[in-house]
C-alpha positions in Angstrom: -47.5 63.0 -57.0 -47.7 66.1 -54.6 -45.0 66.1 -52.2 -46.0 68.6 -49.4 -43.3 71.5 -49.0 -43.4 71.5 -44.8 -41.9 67.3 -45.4 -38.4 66.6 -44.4 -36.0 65.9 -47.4 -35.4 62.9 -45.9 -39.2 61.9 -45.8 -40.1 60.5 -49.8 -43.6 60.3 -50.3 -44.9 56.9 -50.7 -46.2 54.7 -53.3 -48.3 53.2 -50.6 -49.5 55.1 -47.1 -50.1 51.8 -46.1 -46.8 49.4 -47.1 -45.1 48.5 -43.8 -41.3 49.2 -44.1 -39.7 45.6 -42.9 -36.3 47.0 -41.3 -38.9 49.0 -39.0 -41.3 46.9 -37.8 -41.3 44.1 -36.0 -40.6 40.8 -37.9 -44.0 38.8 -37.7 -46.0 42.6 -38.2 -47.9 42.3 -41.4 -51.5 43.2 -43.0 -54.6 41.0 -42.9 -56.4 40.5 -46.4 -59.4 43.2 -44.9 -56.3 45.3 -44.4 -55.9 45.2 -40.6 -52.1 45.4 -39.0 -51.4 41.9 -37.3 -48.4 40.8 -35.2 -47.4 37.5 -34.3 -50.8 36.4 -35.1 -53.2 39.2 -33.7 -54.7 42.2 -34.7 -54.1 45.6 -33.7 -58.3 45.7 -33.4 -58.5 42.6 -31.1 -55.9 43.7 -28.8 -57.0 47.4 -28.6 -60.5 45.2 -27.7 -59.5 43.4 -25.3 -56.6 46.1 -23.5 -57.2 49.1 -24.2 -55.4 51.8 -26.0 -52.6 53.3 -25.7 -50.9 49.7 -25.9 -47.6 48.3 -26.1 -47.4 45.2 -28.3 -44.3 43.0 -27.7 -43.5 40.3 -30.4 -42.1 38.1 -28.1 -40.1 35.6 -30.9 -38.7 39.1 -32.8 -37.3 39.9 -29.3 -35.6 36.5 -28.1 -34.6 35.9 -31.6 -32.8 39.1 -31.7 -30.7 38.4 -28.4 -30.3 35.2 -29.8 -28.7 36.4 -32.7 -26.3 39.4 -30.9 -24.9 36.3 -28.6 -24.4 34.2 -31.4 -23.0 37.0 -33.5 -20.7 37.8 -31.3 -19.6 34.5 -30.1 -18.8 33.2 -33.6 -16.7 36.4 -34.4 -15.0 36.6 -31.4 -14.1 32.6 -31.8 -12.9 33.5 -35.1 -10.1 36.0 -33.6 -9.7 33.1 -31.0 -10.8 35.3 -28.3 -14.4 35.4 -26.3 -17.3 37.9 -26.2 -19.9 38.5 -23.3 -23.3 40.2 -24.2 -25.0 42.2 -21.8 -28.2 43.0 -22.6 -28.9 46.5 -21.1 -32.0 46.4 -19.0 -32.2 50.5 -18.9 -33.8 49.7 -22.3 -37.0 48.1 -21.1 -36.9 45.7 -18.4 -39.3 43.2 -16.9 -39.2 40.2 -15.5 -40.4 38.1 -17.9 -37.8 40.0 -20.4 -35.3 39.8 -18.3 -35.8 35.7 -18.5 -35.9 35.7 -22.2 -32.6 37.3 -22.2 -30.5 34.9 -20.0 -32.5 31.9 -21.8 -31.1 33.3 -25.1 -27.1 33.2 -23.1 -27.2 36.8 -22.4 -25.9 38.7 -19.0 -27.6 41.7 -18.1 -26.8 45.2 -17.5 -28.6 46.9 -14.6 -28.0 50.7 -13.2 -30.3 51.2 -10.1 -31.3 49.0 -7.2 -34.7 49.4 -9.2 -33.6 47.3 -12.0 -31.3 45.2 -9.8 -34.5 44.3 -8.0 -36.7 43.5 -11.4 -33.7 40.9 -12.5 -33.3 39.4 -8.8 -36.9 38.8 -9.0 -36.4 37.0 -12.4 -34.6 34.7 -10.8 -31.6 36.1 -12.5 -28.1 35.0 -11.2 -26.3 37.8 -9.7 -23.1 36.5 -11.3 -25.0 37.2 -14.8 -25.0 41.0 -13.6 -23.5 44.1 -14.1 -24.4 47.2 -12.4 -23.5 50.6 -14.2 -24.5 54.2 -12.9 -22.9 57.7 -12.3 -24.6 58.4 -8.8 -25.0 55.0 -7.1 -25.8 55.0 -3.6 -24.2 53.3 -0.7 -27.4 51.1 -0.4 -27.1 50.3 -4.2 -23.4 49.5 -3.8 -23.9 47.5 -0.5 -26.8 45.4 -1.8 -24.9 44.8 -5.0 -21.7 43.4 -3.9 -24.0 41.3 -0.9 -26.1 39.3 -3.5 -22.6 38.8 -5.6 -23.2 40.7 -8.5 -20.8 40.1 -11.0 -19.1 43.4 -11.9 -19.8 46.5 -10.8 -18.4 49.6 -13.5 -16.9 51.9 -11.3 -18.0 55.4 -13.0 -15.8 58.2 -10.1 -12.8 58.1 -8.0 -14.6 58.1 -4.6 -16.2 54.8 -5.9 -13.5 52.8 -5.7 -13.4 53.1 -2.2 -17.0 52.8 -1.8 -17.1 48.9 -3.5 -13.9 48.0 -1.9 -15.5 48.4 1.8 -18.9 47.0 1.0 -16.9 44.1 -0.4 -14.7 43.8 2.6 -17.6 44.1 4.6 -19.3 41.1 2.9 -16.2 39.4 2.5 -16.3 39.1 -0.9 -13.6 40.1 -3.8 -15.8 42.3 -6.2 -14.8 42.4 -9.5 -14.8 45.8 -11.1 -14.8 47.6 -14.1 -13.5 51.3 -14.7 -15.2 52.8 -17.2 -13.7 55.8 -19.1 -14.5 58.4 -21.9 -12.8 57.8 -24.8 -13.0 61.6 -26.2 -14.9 60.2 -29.4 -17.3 61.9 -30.3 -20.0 59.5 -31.6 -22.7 61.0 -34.6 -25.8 61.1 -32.3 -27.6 63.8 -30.4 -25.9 65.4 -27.9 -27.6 64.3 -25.0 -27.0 60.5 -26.6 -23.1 61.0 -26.5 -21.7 59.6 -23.8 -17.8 59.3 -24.1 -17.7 63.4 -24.5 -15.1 65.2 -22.0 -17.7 67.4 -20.8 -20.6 65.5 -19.2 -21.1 62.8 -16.2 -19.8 59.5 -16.8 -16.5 58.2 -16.6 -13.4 59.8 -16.0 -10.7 61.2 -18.5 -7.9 58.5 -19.6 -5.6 60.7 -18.4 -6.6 59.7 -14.7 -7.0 56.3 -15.6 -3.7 54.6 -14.8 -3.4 56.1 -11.1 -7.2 55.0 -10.9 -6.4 51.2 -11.9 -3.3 51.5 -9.7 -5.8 52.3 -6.7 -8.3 49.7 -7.5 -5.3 47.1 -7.1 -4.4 48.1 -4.1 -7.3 47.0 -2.4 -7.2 43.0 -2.0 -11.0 43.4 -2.1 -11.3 44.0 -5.9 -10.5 42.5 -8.7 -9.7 44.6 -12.2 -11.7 43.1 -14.8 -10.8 45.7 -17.4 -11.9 49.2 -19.0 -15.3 50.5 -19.8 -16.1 52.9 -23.0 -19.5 54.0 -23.9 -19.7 56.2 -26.8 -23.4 57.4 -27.0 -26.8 55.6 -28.3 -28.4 55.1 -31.5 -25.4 55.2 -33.6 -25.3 53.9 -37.1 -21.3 53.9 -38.1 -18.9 51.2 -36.3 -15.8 54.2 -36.8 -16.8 55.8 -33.9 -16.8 52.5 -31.6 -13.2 51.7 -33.3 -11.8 54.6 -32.3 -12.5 54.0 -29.0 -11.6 50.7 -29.3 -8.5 51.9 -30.4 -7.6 54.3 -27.7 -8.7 52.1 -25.1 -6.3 49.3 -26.7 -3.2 51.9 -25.9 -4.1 52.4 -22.1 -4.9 48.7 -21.6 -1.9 47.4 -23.3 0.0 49.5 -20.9 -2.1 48.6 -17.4 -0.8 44.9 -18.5 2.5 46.2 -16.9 1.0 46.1 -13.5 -1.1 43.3 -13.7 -3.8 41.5 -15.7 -6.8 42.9 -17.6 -9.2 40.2 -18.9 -11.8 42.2 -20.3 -12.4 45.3 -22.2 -16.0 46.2 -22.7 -16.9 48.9 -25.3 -20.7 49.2 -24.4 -23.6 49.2 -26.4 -25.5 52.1 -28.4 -26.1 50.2 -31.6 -28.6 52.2 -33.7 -31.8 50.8 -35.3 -34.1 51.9 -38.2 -37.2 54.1 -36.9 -38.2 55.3 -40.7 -37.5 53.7 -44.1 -34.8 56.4 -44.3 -32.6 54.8 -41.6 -30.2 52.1 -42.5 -28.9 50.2 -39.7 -26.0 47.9 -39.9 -27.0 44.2 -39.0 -25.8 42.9 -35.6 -23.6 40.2 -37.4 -21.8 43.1 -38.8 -21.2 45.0 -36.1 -19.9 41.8 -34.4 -17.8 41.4 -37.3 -16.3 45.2 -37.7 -16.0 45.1 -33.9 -13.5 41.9 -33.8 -11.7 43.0 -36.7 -11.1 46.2 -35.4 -9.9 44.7 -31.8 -7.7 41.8 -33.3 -5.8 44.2 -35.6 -5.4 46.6 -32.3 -3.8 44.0 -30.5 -1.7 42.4 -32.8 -0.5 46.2 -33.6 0.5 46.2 -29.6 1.7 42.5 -29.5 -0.4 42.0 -26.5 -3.3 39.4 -26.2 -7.1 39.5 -27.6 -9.0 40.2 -24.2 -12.7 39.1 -23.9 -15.0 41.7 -24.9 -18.0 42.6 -23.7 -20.8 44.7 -25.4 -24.4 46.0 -24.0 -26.6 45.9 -27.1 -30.3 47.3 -25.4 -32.2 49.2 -28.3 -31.0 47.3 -30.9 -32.9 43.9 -29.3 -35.4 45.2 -27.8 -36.4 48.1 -29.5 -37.6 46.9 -33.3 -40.2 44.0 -31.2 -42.6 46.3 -30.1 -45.5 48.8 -31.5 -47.7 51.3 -29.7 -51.0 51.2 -30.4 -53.1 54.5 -30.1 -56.9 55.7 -30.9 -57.3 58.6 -33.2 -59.3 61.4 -31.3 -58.9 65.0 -33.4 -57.8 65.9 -36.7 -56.7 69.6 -37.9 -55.6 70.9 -41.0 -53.1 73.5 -40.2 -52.3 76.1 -43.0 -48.1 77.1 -42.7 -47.1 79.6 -45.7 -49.3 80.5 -48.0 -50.6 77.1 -49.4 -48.8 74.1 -47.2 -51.0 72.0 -45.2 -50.2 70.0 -42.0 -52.5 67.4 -40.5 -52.4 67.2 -37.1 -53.9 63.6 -35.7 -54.2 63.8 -32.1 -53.9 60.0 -30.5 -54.9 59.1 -26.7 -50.8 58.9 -25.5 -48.3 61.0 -26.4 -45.5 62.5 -24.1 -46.4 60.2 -20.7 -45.8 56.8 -22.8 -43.3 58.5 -25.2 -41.2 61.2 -24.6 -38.0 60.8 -26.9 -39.6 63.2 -29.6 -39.5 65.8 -27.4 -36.6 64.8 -25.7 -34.3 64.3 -28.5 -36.2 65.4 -31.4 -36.3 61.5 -32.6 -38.3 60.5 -35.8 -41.0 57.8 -35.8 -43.5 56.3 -38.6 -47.0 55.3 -38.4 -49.6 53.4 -40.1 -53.0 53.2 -39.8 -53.5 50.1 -38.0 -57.2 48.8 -38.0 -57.7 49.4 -42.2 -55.8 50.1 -45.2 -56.6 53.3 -47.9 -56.8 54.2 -51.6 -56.5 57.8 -50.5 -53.8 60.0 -51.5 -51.4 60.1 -48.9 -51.3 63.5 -46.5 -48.5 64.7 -44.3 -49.4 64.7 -41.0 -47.8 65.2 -37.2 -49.0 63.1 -34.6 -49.6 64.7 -31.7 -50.3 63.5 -28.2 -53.0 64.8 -25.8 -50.7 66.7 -23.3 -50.6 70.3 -22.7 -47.3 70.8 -24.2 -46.6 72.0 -28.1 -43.6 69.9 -28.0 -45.5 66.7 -27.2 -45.3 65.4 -30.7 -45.4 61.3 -31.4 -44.2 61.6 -34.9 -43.1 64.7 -35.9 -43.4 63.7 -40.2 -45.2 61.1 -41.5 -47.4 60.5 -44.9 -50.8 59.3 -43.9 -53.8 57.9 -46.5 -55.3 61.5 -46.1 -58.6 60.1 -44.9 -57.4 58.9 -41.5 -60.5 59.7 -39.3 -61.1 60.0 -35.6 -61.7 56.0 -34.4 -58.9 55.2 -36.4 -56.2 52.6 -34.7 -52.7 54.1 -34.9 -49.5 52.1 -34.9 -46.2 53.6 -33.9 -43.4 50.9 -34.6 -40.0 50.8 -33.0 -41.0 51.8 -29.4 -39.4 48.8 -27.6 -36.2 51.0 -26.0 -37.0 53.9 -24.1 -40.8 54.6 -24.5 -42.2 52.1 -22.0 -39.1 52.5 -19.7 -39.3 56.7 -19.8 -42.7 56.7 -19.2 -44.3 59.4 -16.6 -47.9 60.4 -15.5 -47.5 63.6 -16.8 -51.1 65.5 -16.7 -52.2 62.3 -14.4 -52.7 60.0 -17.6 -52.1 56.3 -16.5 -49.2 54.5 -18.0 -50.4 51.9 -20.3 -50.0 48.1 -20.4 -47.5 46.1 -22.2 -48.7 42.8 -23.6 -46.4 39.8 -25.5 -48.1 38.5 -28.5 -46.6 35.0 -29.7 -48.3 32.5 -32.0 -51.6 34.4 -31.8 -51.7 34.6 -28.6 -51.4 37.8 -26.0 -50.3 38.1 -22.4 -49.8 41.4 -20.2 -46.4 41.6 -19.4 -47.1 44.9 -17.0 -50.6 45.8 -16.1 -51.7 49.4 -17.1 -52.3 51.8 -14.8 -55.5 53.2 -13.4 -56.6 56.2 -12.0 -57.3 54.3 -8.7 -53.8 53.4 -8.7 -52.5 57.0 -9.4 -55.2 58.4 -6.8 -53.9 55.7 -3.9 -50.0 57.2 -3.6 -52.2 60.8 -2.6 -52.7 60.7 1.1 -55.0 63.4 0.6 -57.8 60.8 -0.6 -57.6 58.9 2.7 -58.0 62.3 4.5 
C-alpha cells in the first residue's frame, strides 16, 4: 500500500476505490453487477443519458423517510418527558415544491427566510399556519405578506422588528405569533462562517437585551410570545454545544414566566451529517434523545414546566438523499515536492452547482460512477471548470488511478446547500434536479439553458 504524502491524515487509503461508504450515500445507492452506481433503481449512465450532466439525483424514499424519522424521533422523546416537539424542516436547505410537499406529508412544518421561499411553499399548497419565517434583514413587503397569508410564527431576529410585525399585524388584524431569537454565546465546533449564536455577527440579539425585548413584544396586543430562538451554527457533530444553549436559554425563559407565558422554546437546527467515511454523525433518534434529556433535567433543575420544543433539522434530511453526477473532461498529474503526485480530474460543474468547498473549505468523496476498477487507487482533487484556483469539488479523495476523461463522477451528500447556492458564475447553466424512486426518474427543476440565461439580457432584444 502507497499512501500519497499530499493526503489528509484524516483520508486512509482504501481497500477498495470503488466501495461506497453507507453513512454517506444515499440509502438505496449501490453498484450494478457490471459495476455501475445505481440509486433507487437507476443508473448513473441512464440518467446522465437521458438529462444531462452535471445532475442532481434525489432519492426521493431516503429523503421522506428521513423527515419521517426526525418527526417521529422527536415526537416519541419529547412524549417520553411528557412534553411536545414541533419539526421544522428548514427550506434554506433545498426547497421545491414537490419537497416542500414531502415534508408536510411526513408531519413536518417548514422554515422559510425570504418571500422567495415563502412563495415556493405557498405554491405547494403549504398551510401558512405550518410556517415559520426566519431572516436578519426582512423587508417590510416580506413582513407584510407574511403576517397577511397567516404565517404561523415569525422569529423576530432585531429590535426595530418588533414594531415592524406588530403594525402589519394590526394592519391585517391579525395577532402574530412571534419568536425572539437570541445568541446563546456558545460557541459551536464548526467553521466560522457556520456559527451562528457567536456575539459578534448578525443574528439575534445578546440575552442581555432579551428581557426588555420580550417585555416590548407584550406590550403590543398584536403579538403573541411564543418563546425564544437559539441557533448555534451548522453541520455540527456533538449535542454539548446545543445543551448549553439549551441550558442558558432555560435560565432567561424560566424567568420571562414571571411576566407571562412562554410555550415554546426552539433551539434550531444545524445537525451535522457524514460527507467522508471519516465523519461520524450522531443518528437523529439520538439527538432527539440527548436533546430531551438535556431540557427535562433543565426544567426540573428550575421547577418550571417542559415547554414544546421546536427544532429545524435541514441538512441532516435533506442532504444525505442526493448525488451530483458529473462527466470527467481533463486529467493532470501535478508533481508537489520532490516525488508526491496529485491528480487533478476536471468535471463539467464545479463552483456554479457547488460552492461550499470554496466557501467553507468542506470535504466531499467521489466514486467513479459509470464502472468499477482493479487499479491502484490515486489521490486526486476534483476540480471544476471555472476560472478560479479555489473552485475545487473535492479537495482529497482516492480514485482507481485509471479514471479517464468520459468517466461518470459521483459526488454524494450534496442535498443541503449545493443546489440551493447555486450561481451562473462564468455563464454555466444551473443543472436539473431529478427524483429517482422505484426505478423511476422525474425532474423536480428543469436545468437551465443558455437561451434562458441569454433572455434576462435586454441587450439580445436590442
Amino acid at each position: 500500500m502507497s499512501v500519497n504524502p499530499l493526503a489528509p491524515e484524516w483520508l486512509v487509503h482504501p481497500a477498495d476505490a470503488n466501495a461506497l461508504a453507507p453513512t454517506v450515500w444515499s440509502r438505496s445507492a449501490s453498484r450494478t453487477p457490471e459495476g455501475v452506481i445505481e440509486i433507487a433503481g437507476r443508473s448513473a449512465t441512464s440518467l446522465a443519458e437521458e438529462f444531462g450532466t452535471p445532475l442532481f439525483v434525489l432519492d426521493e424514499a431516503d429523503a421522506r423517510a428521513r423527515a419521517a424519522e426526525a418527526r417521529e424521533a422527536f415526537d416519541r422523546e419529547f412524549a417520553r418527558i411528557g412534553s411536545a416537539a414541533k419539526v421544522y424542516y428548514a427550506g434554506k436547505a433545498f426547497l421545491t415544491t414537490q419537497v416542500a410537499a414531502w415534508m408536510i406529508e411526513a408531519g413536518l412544518n417548514i422554515d422559510v427566510c425570504s418571500g422567495g421561499e415563502l412563495a415556493v411553499a405557498l405554491a405547494a399548497g403549504v398551510d401558512p399556519a405550518r410556517l415559520g419565517l426566519h431572516g436578519n434583514n426582512k423587508s417590510l413587503a416580506e413582513i407584510d405578506r407574511a403576517v397577511g397569508v397567516g404565517i404561523g410564527a415569525i422569529v423576530i431576529d432585531s429590535l426595530i422588528e418588533i414594531e415592524r410585525v406588530a403594525a402589519a399585524a394590526e394592519r391585517h388584524g391579525r395577532t402574530q405569533a412571534v419568536r425572539l431569537r437570541v445568541n446563546s454565546g456558545v460557541h459551536a465546533h464548526t467553521h466560522d462562517y457556520l456559527a451562528t449564536a457567536r456575539e459578534d455577527q448578525k443574528f439575534g440579539i445578546t440575552l442581555a437585551d432579551t428581557a426588555a425585548a420580550v417585555a416590548n413584544i407584550r406590550s403590543f396586543p398584536a403579538l403573541r410570545f411564543l418563546g425564544l430562538h437559539s441557533h448555534i451554527g451548522s453541520q455540527i457533530f456533538e449535542s454539548e454545544g446545543f445543551g448549553e444553549a439549551a441550558r442558558r436559554l432555560f435560565d432567561v425563559h424560566a424567568r420571562l414566566l414571571a411576566g407571562g407565558p412562554v410555550p415554546e422554546l426552539n433551539l434550531g437546527g444545524g445537525f451535522g451529517i457524514a460527507y467522508t467515511s471519516a465523519d461520524e454523525a450522531l443518528s437523529v433518534a439520538e439527538i432527539a434523545r440527548r436533546i430531551a434529556d438535556i431540557v427535562s433535567e433543565r426544567a426540573d433543575a428550575l421547577g418550571i414546566p417542559v415547554p414544546v420544543v421546536a427544532v429545524e433539522p435541514g441538512r441532516s434530511i435533506i442532504g444525505p438523499s442526493t448525488t451530483t453526477i458529473y462527466e470527467v473532461g481533463t486529467i493532470k498529474d501535478v508533481v508537489v515536492g520532490a516525488d508526491a503526485v496529485r491528480k487533478y480530474v476536471s468535471v463539467d460543474g464545479g463552483m456554479s452547482d457547488n460552492v461550499r468547498p470554496a466557501l467553507y473549505a468542506a470535504d466531499y468523496s467521489a466514486r467513479i460512477a459509470n464502472r468499477s476498477s482493479n487499479a491502484d487507487p490515486a489521490l486526486v482533487r476534483v476540480a471544476g471548470k471555472h476560472c478560479e484556483s479555489g473552485d475545487i469539488v473535492v479537495h482529497a479523495e482516492y480514485l482507481p488511478g485509471d479514471v479517464t476523461p468520459g468517466d461518470l463522477l459521483a459526488v454524494p451528500a450534496t442535498g443541503a446547500y449545493c443546489w440551493s447556492l447555486a450561481s451562473n458564475y462564468n455563464y454555466l447553466a444551473r443543472p436539473p434536479v431529478v427524483a429517482v424512486h422505484e426505478g423511476r426518474a422525474r425532474v423536480l427543476v428543469r436545468g437551465e439553458t443558455e437561451a434562458d440565461l441569454l433572455s434576462r439580457d435586454t441587450g439580445v432584444q436590442a
